[in-house]
C-alpha positions as CSV (number, residue, x, y, z in Angstrom):
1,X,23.1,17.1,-17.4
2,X,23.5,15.5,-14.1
3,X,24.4,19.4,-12.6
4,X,21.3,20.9,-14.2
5,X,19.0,18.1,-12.2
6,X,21.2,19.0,-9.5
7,X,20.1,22.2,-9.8
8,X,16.7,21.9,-10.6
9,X,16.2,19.5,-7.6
10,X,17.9,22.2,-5.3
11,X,15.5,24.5,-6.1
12,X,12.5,22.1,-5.6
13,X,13.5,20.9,-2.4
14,X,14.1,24.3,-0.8
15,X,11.6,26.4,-2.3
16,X,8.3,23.7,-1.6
17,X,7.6,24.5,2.0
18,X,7.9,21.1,4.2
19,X,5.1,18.2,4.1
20,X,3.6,19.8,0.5
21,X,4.1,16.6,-1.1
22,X,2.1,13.7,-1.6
23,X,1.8,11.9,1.9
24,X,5.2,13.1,2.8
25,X,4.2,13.4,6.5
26,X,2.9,9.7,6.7
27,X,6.3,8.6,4.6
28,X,8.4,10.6,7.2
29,X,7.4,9.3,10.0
30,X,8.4,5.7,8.4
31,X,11.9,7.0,7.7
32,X,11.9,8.9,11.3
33,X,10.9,5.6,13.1
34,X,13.4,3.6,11.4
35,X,16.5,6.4,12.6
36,X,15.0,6.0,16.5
37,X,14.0,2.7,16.5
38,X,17.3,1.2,14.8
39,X,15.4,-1.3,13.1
40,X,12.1,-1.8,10.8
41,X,9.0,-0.8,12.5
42,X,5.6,-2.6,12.8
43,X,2.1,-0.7,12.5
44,X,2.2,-0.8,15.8
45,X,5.0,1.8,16.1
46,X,4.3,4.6,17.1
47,X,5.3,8.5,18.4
48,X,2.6,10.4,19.5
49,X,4.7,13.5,20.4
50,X,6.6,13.1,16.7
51,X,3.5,13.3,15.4
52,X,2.4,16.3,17.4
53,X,5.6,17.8,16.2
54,X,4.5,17.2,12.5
55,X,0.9,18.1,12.8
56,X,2.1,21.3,14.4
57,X,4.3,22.1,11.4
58,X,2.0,21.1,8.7
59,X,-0.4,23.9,10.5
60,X,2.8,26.2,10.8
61,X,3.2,25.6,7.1
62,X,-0.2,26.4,5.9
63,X,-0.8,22.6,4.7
64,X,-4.3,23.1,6.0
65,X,-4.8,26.4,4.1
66,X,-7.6,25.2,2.7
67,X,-8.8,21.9,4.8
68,X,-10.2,22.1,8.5
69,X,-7.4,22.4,10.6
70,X,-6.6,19.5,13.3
71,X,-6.9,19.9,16.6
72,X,-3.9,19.9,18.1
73,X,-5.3,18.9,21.6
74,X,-6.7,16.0,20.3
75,X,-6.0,13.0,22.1
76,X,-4.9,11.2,18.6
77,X,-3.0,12.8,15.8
78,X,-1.7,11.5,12.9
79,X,0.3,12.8,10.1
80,X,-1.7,10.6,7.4
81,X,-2.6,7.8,6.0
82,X,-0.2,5.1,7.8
83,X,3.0,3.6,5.2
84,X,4.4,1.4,7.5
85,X,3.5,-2.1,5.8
86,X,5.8,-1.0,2.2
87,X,8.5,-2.3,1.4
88,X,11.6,-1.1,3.5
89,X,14.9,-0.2,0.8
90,X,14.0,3.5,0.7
91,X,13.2,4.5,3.8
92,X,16.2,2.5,4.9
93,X,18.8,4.3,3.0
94,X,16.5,8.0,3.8
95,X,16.8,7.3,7.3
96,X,20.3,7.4,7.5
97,X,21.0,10.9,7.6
98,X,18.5,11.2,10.5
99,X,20.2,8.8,12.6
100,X,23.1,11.9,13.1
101,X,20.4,14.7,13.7
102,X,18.2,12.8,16.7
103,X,18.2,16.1,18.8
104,X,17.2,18.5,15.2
105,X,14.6,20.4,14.5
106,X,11.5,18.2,13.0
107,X,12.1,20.3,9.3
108,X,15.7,20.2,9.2
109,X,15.3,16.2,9.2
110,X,12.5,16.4,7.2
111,X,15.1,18.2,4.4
112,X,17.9,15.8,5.1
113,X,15.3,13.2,3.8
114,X,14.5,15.3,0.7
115,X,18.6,15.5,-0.2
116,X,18.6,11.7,-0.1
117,X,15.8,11.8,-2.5
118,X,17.8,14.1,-4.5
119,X,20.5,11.8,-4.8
120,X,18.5,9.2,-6.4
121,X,17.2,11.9,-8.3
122,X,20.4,13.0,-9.8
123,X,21.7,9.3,-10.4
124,X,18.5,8.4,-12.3
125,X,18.9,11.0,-14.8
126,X,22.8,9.8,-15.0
127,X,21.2,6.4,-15.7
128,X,18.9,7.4,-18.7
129,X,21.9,9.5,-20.2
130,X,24.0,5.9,-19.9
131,X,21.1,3.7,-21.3
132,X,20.3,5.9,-24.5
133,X,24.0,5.9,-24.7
134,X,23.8,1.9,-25.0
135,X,20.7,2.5,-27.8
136,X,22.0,5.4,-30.3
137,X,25.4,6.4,-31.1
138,X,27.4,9.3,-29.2
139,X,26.7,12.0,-30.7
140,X,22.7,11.3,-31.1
141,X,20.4,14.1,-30.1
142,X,18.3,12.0,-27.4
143,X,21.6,11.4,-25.6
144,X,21.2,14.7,-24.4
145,X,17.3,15.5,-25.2
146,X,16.3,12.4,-23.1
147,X,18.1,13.4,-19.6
148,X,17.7,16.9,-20.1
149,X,13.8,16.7,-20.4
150,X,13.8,14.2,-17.3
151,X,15.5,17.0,-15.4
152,X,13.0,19.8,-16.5
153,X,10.0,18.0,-16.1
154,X,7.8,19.8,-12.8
155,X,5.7,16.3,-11.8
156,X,8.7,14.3,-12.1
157,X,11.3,16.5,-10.5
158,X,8.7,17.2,-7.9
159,X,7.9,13.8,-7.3
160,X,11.8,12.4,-6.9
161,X,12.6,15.5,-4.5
162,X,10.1,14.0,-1.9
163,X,10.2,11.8,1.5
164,X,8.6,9.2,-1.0
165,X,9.1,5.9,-2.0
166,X,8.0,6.5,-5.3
167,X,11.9,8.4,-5.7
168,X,13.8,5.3,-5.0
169,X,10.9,3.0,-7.1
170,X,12.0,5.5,-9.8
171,X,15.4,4.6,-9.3
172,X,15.5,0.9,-8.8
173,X,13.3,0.5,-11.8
174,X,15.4,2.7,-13.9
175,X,18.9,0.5,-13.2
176,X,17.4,-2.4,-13.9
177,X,16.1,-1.5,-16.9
178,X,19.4,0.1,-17.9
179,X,21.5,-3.6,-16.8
180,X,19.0,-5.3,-18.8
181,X,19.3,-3.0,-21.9
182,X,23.1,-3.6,-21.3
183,X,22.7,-7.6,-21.6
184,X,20.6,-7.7,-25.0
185,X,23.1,-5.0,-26.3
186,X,26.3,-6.7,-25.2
187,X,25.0,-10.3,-24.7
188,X,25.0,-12.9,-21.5
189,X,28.2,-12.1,-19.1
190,X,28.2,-13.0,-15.0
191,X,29.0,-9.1,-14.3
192,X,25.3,-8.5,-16.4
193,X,23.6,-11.1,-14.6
194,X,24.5,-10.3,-11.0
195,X,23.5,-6.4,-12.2
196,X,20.2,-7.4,-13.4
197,X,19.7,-9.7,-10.4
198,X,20.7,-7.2,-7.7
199,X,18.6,-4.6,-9.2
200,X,15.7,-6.9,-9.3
201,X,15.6,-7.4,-5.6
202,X,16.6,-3.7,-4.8
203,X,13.2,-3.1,-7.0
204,X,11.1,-5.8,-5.2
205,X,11.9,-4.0,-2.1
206,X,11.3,-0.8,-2.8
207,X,8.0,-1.0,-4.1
208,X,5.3,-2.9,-6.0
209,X,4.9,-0.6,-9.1
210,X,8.9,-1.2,-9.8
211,X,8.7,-5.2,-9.1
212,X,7.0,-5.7,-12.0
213,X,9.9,-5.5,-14.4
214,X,11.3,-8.4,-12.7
215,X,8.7,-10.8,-14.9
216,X,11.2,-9.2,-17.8
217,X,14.2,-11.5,-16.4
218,X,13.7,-14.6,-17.9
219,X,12.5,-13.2,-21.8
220,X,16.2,-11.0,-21.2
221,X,18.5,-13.7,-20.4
222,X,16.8,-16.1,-23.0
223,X,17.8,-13.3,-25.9
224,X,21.3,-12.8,-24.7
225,X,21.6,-16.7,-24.2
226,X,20.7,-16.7,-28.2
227,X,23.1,-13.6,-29.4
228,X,25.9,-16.1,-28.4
229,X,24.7,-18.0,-31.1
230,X,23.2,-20.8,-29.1
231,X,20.5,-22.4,-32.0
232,X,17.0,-23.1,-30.2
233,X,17.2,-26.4,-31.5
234,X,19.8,-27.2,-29.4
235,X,18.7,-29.5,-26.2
236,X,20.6,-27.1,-23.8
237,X,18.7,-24.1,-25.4
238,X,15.3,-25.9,-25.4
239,X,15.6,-26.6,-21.4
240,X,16.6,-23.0,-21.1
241,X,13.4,-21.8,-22.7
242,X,11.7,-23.9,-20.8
243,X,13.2,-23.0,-17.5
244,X,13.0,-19.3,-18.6
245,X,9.2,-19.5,-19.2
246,X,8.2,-21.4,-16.2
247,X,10.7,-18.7,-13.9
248,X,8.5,-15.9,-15.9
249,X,5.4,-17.7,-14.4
250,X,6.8,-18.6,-11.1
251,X,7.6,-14.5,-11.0
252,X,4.7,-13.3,-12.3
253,X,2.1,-15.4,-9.8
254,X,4.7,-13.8,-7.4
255,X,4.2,-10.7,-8.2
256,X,0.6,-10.3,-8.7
257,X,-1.2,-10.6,-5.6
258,X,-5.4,-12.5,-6.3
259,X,-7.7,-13.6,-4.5
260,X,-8.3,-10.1,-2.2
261,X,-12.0,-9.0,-1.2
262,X,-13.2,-6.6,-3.3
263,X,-13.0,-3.1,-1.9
264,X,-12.0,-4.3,1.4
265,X,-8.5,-2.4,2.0
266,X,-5.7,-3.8,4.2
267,X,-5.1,-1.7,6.9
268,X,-3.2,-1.9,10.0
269,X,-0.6,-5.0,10.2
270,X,-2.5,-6.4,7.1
271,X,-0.3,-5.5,4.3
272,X,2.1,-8.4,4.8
273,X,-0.6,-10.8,5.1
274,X,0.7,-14.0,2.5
275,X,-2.7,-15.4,2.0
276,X,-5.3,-13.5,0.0
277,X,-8.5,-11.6,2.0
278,X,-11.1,-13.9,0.9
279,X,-11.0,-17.3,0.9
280,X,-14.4,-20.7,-0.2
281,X,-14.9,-22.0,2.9
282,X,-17.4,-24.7,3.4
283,X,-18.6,-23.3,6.7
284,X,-19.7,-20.3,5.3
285,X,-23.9,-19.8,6.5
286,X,-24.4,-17.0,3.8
287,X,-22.7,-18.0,0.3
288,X,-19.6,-19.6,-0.6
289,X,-16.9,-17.1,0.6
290,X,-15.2,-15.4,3.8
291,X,-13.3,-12.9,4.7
292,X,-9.5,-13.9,6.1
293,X,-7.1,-12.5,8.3
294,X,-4.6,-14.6,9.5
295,X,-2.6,-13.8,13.1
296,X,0.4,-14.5,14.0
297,X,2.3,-15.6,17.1
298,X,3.6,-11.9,18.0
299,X,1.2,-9.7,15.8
300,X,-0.5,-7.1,18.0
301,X,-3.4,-6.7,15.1
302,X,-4.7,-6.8,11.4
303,X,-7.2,-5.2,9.9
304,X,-9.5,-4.7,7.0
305,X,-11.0,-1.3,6.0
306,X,-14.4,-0.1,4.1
307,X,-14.9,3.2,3.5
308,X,-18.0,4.6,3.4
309,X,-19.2,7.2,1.0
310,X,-19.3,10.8,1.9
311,X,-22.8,11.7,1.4
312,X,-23.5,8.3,3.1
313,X,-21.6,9.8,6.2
314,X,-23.5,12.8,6.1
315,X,-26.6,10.8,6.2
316,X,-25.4,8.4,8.9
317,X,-24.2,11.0,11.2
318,X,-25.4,11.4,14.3
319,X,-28.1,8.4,14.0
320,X,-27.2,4.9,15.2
321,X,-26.4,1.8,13.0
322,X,-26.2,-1.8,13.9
323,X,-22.8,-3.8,13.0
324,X,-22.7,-7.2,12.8
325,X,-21.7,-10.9,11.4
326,X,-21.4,-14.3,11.6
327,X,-18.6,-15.1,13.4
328,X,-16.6,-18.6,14.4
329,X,-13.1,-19.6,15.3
330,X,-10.9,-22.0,14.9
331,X,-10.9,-22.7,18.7
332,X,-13.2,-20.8,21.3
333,X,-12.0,-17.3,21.7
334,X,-12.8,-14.1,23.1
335,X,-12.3,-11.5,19.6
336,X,-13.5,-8.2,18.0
337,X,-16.5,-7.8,16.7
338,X,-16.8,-6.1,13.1
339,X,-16.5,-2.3,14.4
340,X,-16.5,1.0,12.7
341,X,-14.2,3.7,12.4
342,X,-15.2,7.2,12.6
343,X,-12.6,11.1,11.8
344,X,-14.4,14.1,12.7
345,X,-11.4,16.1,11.4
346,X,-8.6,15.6,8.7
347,X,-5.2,14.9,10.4
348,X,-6.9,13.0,13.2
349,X,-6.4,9.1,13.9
350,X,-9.6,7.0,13.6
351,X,-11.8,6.4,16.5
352,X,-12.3,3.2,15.9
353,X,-15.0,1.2,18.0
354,X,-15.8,-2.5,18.5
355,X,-16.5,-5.0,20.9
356,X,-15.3,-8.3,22.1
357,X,-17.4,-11.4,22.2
358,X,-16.4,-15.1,23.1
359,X,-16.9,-17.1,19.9
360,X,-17.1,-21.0,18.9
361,X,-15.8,-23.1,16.1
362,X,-19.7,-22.8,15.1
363,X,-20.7,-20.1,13.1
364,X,-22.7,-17.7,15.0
365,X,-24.2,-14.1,13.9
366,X,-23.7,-11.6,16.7
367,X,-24.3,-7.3,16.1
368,X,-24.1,-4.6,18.2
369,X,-25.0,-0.9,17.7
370,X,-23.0,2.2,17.3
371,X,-24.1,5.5,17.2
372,X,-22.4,7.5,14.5
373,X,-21.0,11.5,16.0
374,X,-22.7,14.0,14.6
375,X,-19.3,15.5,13.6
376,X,-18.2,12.4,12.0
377,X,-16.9,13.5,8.3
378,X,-14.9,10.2,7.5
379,X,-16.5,6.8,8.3
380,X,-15.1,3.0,7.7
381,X,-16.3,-0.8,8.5
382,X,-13.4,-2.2,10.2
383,X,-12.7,-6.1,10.4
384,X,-10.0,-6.4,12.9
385,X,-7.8,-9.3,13.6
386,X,-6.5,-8.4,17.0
387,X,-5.2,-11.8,19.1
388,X,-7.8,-13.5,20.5
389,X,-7.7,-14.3,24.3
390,X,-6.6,-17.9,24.0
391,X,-4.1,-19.8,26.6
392,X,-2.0,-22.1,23.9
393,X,0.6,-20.6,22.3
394,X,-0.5,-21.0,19.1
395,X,-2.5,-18.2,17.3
396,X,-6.0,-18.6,17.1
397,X,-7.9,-17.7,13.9
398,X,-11.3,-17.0,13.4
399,X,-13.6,-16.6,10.6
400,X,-16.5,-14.0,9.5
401,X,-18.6,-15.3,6.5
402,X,-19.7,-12.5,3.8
403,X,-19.0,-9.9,6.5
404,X,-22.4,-9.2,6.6
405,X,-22.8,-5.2,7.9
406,X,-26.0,-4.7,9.2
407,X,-26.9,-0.9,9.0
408,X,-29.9,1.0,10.4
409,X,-30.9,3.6,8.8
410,X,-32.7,6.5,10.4
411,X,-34.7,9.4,8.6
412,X,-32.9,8.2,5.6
413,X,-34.9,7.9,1.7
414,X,-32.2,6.0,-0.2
415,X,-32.6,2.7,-0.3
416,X,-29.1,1.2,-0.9
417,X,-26.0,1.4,1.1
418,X,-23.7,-0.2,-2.0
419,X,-24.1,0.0,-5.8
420,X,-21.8,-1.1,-8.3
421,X,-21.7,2.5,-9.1
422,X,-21.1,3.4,-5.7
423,X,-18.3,0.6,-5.8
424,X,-16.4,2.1,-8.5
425,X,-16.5,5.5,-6.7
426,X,-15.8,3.6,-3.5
427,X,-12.8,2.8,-4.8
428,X,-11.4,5.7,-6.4
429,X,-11.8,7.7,-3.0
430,X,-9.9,4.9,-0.9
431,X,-6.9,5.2,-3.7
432,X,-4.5,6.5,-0.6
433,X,-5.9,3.4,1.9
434,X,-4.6,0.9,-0.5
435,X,-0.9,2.2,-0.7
436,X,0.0,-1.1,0.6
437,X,-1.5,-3.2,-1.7
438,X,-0.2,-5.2,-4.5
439,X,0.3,-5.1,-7.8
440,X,-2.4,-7.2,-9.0
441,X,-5.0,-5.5,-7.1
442,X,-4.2,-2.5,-9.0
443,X,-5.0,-4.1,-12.0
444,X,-7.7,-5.4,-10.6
445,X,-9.2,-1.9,-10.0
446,X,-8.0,-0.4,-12.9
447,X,-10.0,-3.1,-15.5
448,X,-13.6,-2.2,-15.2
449,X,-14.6,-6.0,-15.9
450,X,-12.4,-7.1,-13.8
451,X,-13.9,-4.9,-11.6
452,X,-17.4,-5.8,-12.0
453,X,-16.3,-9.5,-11.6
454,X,-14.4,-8.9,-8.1
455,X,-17.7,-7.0,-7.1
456,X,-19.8,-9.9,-7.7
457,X,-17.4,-12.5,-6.4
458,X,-17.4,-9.8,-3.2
459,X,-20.7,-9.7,-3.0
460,X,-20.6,-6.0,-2.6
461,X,-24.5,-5.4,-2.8
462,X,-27.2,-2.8,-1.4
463,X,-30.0,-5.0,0.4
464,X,-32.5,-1.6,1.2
465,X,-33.2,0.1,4.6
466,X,-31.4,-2.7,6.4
467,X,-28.6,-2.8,4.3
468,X,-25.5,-5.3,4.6
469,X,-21.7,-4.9,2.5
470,X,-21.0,-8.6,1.8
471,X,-17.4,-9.3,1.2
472,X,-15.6,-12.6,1.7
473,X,-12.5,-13.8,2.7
474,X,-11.1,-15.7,5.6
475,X,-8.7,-15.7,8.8
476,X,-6.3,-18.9,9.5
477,X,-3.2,-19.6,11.4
């Protein structure tokens, strides 16, 4: 089995020409950073001639066959949507063939990348051949039939041959799974335990999606506790129940992230942001909510991101809009206003535009206007947390209640900038700007009353010609 998926992922890795997969450039350039840098890098990091290098590739390739191509004189490129706030195992281990080939060709690393992916392709198809082993006897049909269709399956085999994290997800999730299957099989034993618990931290840090089996933990250990025969009666087993179900809790509030604004995406240096996007604050002049971004001593910049709809762009193009909120701080500042961010071409970095204003701890609506490019083809609201201008050492945090948007319209008929129609659709077509968010938020979006209650708590609304996007949440050191 495990020479047939080698096979197989031979064959998808050589024959699918460079940067086809999904977000493979943007997932690259994680792994490439971390093999020159020597270390994790921030969303600050950047390479603008790797990314030249990429861009130019993907148009050597054909990946703009049928997309506008970049232009490869512009002063920004980018290779796509940034990945540089997910969790580090993968691109750790992916990176470590690259830090041998510095001086090689941009594809040749790119493929050394795929052959680690490979790797933990291979080895997960080894692990579900072990784990049906632990379920049916030798000599069982799906000891064979299980591996063998995980090998021959297109999606996946094209999915775990990629610069993704989604391969080494795949992985982590799988051995957990399989150390767990071993404990309820075998029973309790410190050689289980320290499996299941270093496979629950490799999964944590490789991605949200496989941290979610770690709420399994506690149910596990309880029934291989019992198949030593432990009686629940027993005081010893009672307090184990009880620790197991409050550890279950403890993990899953840990793993579920709440309290976000709805349909207001971390972006840049936000995706490791502890405290939720919105937050009640008291001081709020409009409502009961703010939006939040908390800085850091050493954090260059955070910020929030909502997209705008695409026949809203078309209509907003080239006419000028008026951006503003209410605005305080936690000490008198000089900060960003709530700018916009503006891609005339796929490929291409944001433009994004703002301005600075000195703020108070008093609440205080300021706007400014922008005048949308006529080319503009992808728009965004942007609430950035870059430092203030403040002489202590300690960060300064300031606060924008219901992110009120305030947008002109000009020769336009439509009388709403955001339904909860629009929401939902809003949503969808920012899948690829929420790559960094948790797991919860993904539920979140994927319940449609959950949906409709984070829209309301959001205050995502269309308030006619002069329309606003309310969102709340809050910024604190």
């Amino acid at each position: 089995m495990l020479l047939i998926a080698l096979v197989q992922g031979l064959i998808y890795v050589w024959l699918l020409p460079p940067w086809q997969h999904y977000d493979e450039p943007a997932h690259f350039e994680y792994v490439w950073l971390i093999a020159q840098l020597g270390r994790l890098p921030d969303s600050s990091d950047s390479d603008p001639e790797m990314r030249r290098a990429i861009v130019e590739s993907m148009v050597a390739h054909d990946f703009y066959w049928n997309l506008v191509e970049p232009d490869l004189n512009a002063r920004n490129l980018s290779p796509g949507y940034l990945q540089l706030g997910n969790p580090p195992a993968y691109y750790v281990l992916a990176s470590l063939p690259l830090f041998f080939m510095h001086d090689w060709p941009i594809e040749s690393q790119l493929y050394a990348a795929r052959l680690v992916s490979l790797l933990l392709f291979v080895a997960t198809v080894g692990i579900a051949a072990a784990l049906v082993r632990e379920l049916r006897p030798s000599g069982h049909p799906l000891v064979w039939a299980v591996p063998l269709s995980m090998a021959l399956l297109p999606p996946f085999v094209d999915s775990m041959t990629a610069v993704n994290n989604d391969a080494g997800a795949v992985f982590a999730a799988s051995l957990l799974l399989w150390g767990l299957v071993r404990l309820l099989r075998r029973g309790l034993s410190w050689s289980g335990v320290l499996w299941v618990a270093g496979a629950a931290v490799l999964a944590v840090w490789t991605k949200n999606v496989a941290a979610v089996l770690v709420v399994l933990l506690p149910p596990v250990l309880l029934l291989a506790w019992w198949r030593r025969g432990v009686s629940v009666l027993r005081p010893k087993a009672r307090w184990l129940l009880a620790s197991s179900l409050a550890t279950g809790g403890v993990l899953l509030v840990a793993v579920v992230g709440w309290g976000d604004a709805a349909y207001w995406y971390r972006w840049i240096g936000a995706a490791d942001q502890v405290i939720p996007t919105q937050m009640h604050h008291s001081a709020a002049p409009v409502g009961e909510h703010v939006l939040v971004l908390e800085l850091e001593p050493g954090l260059r910049e955070r910020r929030l991101l909502q997209p705008v709809l695409e026949e809203q762009v078309a209509q907003l193009a080239g006419n000028t809009i008026t951006v503003g909120g209410w605005l305080w701080a936690s000490r008198p500042a000089r900060v960003l206003l709530p700018g916009v961010a503006a891609s005339a071409r796929p490929g291409e970095a944001f433009e994004t535009a703002s301005r600075r204003v000195r703020v108070t701890t008093e609440p205080t609506f300021v706007a400014w206007t922008y005048t949308v490019p006529a080319q503009t083809r992808s728009l965004h609201y942007v609430f950035s947390g870059a430092p203030p201008v403040v002489r202590a050492h300690r960060c300064a945090s300031f606060w924008m209640a219901r992110c009120w948007l305030l947008v002109t319209f000009q020769q336009m008929r439509h009388r709403s900038l955001m339904t909860p129609r629009h929401a939902g659709r809003l949503g969808r077509e920012a899948l690829y700007q929420s790559a960094a968010q948790c797991l919860g938020r993904t539920i979140l979006a994927a319940s449609a009353s959950m949906d409709w209650y984070c829209t309301r708590r959001a205050g995502i609304a269309g308030l006619g010609p002069h329309a606003s996007a309310n969102a709340c949440c809050a910024v604190r050191c």
